[in-house]
N, C-alpha and C positions, 0 to 999 in steps of 0.2 A: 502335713506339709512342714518340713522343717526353713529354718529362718533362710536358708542359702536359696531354698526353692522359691519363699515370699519373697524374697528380694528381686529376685531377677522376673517373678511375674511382674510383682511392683514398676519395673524399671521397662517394663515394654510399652506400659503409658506414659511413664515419667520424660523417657527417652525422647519421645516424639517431639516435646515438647522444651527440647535445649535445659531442662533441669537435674539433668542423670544425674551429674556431677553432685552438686548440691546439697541432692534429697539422699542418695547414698554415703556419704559424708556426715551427715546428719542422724540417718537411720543404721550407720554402722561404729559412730559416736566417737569420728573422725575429729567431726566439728559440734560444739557446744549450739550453736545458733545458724541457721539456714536463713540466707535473703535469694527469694525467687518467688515467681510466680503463681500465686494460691490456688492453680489447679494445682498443681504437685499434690498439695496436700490431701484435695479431694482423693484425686487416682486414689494415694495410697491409703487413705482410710479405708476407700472402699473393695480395697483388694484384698484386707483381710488384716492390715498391719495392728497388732494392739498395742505399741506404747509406737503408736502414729505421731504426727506434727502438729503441731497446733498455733495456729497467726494470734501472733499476740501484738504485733505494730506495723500499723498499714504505711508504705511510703508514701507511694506516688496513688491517684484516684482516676486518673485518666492514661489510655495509652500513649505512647509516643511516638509513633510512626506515624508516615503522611504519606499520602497517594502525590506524586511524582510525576507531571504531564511534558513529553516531549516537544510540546509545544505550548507556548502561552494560554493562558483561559483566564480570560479577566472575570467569567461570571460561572461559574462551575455549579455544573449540577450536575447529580449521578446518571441519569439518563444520558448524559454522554458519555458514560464507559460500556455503552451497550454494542457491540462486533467490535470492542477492540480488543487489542492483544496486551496481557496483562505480567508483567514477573511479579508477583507473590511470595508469601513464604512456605513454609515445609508443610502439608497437608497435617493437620493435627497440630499444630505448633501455633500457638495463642496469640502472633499475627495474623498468620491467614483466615482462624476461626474468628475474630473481630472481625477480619475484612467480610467474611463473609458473610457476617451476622447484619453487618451494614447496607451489603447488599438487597439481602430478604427483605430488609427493613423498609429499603426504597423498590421493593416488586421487585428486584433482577435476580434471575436463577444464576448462579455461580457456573454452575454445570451448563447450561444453555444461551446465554444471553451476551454470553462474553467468552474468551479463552484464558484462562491462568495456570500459567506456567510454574509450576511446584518442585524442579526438577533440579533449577539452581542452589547451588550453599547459600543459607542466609547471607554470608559476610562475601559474597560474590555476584550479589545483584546490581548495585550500582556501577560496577567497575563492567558487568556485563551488558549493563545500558546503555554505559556511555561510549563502551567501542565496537558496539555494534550499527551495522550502515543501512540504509532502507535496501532493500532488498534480501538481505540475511535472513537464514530463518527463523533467527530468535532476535528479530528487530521486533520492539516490542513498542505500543504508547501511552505505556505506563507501568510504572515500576512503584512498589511499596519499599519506604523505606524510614529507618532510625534517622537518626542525629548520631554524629554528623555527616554521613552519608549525603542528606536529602541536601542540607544547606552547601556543601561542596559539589554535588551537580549542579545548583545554583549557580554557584560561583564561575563555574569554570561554562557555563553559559550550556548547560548540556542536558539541562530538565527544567522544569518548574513546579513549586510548590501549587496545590490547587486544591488542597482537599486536607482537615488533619482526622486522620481515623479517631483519635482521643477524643475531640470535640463531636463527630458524630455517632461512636458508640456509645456515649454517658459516661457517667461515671461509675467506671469499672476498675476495680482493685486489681490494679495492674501486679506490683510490687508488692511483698511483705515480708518482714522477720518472721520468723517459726521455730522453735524447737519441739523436741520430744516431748510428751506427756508426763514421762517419768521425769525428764528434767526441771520444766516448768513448775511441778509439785514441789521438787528437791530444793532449789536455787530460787525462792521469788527476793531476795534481796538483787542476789547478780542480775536477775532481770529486769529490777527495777531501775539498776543503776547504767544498767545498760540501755533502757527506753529511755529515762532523764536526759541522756546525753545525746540521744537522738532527739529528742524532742528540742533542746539547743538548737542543734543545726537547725532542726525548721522552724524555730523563732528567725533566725540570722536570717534563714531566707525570704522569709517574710518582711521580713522591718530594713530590708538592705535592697539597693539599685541591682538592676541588670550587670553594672559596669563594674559595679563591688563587688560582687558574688563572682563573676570571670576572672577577676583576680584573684582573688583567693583559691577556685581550682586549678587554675591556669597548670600550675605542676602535674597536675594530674594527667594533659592533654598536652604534652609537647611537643608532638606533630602539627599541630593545629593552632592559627592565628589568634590573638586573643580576639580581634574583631567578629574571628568568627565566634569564637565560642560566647564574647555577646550577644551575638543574635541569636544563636541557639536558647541562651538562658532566656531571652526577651519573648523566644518564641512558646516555652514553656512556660513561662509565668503569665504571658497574657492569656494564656487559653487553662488557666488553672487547674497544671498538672498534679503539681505537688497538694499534698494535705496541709492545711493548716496546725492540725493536731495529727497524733496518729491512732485515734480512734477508727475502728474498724465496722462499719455499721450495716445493718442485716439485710438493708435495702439493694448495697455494693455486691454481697457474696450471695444475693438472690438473683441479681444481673449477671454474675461471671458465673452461675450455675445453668442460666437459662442460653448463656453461648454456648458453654459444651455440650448441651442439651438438643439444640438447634443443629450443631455442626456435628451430633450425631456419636459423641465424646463420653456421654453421660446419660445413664437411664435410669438412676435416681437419683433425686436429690439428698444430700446431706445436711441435718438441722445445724443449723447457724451455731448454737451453744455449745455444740461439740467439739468444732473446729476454730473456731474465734473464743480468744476469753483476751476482753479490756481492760482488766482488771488495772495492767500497770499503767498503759497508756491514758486512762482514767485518773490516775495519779500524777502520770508527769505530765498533764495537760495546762498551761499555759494558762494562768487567771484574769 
């Protein structure tokens, strides 16, 4: 199989899961460093690639999206998403396999117990939510969603928060830096210098208010209120999104191996040491 044929096998798992971009960039040596989702890298090691990815700095340890109720629930429990109608994400795509992992977890079959709707664009659920009217066919009551999606249905009085998939899936190595094999051998200065200065940023967030940290990304989000994006940072730091360090620990890519495991993604597992090395995150860790 030459490298154009492992590519685009590569990229039929990768795809699935909003990473093409990324991991192609990355594995055609577009881009020095890849930030996305550490299945990517599983798929592609185990499709055959040999100078593969390898997560060297974990971001974020919990996911980000939250279950979304078209009506209030001051005491939520899953057994109330049992006959209702669900917008979800892209089948294969590391929202809907957390949702669904969450589901097993509390007894409910995905396939049986509920309806989820897979059909929508990720970045077209909320807006599909909120204008759609009870009787429609895709009137749904309840929708998964990012930030700031979730908190602007919030706002505009159009859903409610009830659930954060982050806090009920564990903590799963949502995010990570990754380069090549060959890279990471070649460049361990560049990458050191390059985790030091990420590891900065999560001191600052760490040792900084909700209200400081939204100021300072505020430029980033200039569609968006700073108020809101307050509570957005409030709503992730109290449910301890982010890492403290960016140490990447084996108990995390034993948990994100057993959801694409579960959701049917994954039929064997990949040793931890192959695909994680902490070596620099070990270093720019915070004394």
């Amino acid at each position: 199989m030459d490298t154009k044929d492992l590519l685009n096998k590569i990229m039929e798992n990768v795809d699935s899961i909003g990473a093409d971009k990324t991991m192609t960039a990355l594995l055609t040596g577009e881009a020095d460093i890849g930030f996305m989702g550490s299945e990517a890298s599983v798929y592609t090691y185990l499709q055959g690639a040999g100078d593969y990815a390898v997560n060297f700095a974990q971001l974020t340890q919990r996911a980000g999206n939250f279950l979304v109720s078209r009506t209030p629930i001051d005491d939520f429990n899953w057994d109330m998403i049992k006959g209702t109608y669900v917008l979800g994400g892209r089948k294969g795509g590391m929202p809907q396999m957390v949702f669904e992992y969450i589901l097993k977890m509390n007894q409910i079959d995905p396939d049986s117990d509920l309806t989820i709707d897979t059909s929508i664009d990720f970045g077209s659920t909320a807006a599909a939510f909120a204008g759609a009217k009870e009787g429609d066919a895709g009137y749904a009551d309840f929708t998964v969603e990012f930030e700031p999606h979730a908190t602007s249905l919030e706002t505009q009085g159009k859903g409610y928060i009830v659930a954060s998939l982050g806090v009920d899936s564990g903590y799963v190595p949502y995010t990570a830096f990754s380069a090549k094999k060959s890279y990471l051998e070649k460049n361990p200065e560049i990458l050191l210098s390059f985790t030091k200065a990420l590891q900065k940023g999560m001191d600052y967030v760490a040792s900084h208010s909700a209200d400081e940290i939204a100021s300072v990304i505020q430029p980033q989000f200039p569609e968006t209120e700073l108020s809101t994006i307050t509570t957005i940072v409030e709503r992730y730091r109290s449910q301890d999104t982010w890492k403290n360090d960016l140490v990447y620990s084996e108990d995390s890519f034993m948990l994100l191996q057993n959801i694409l495991m579960e959701a049917g993604e994954l039929e064997n597992y990949v040793p931890y040491e192959t695909l994680v090395n902490n070596t620099f995150a070990e270093q720019a860790k915070s004394k």
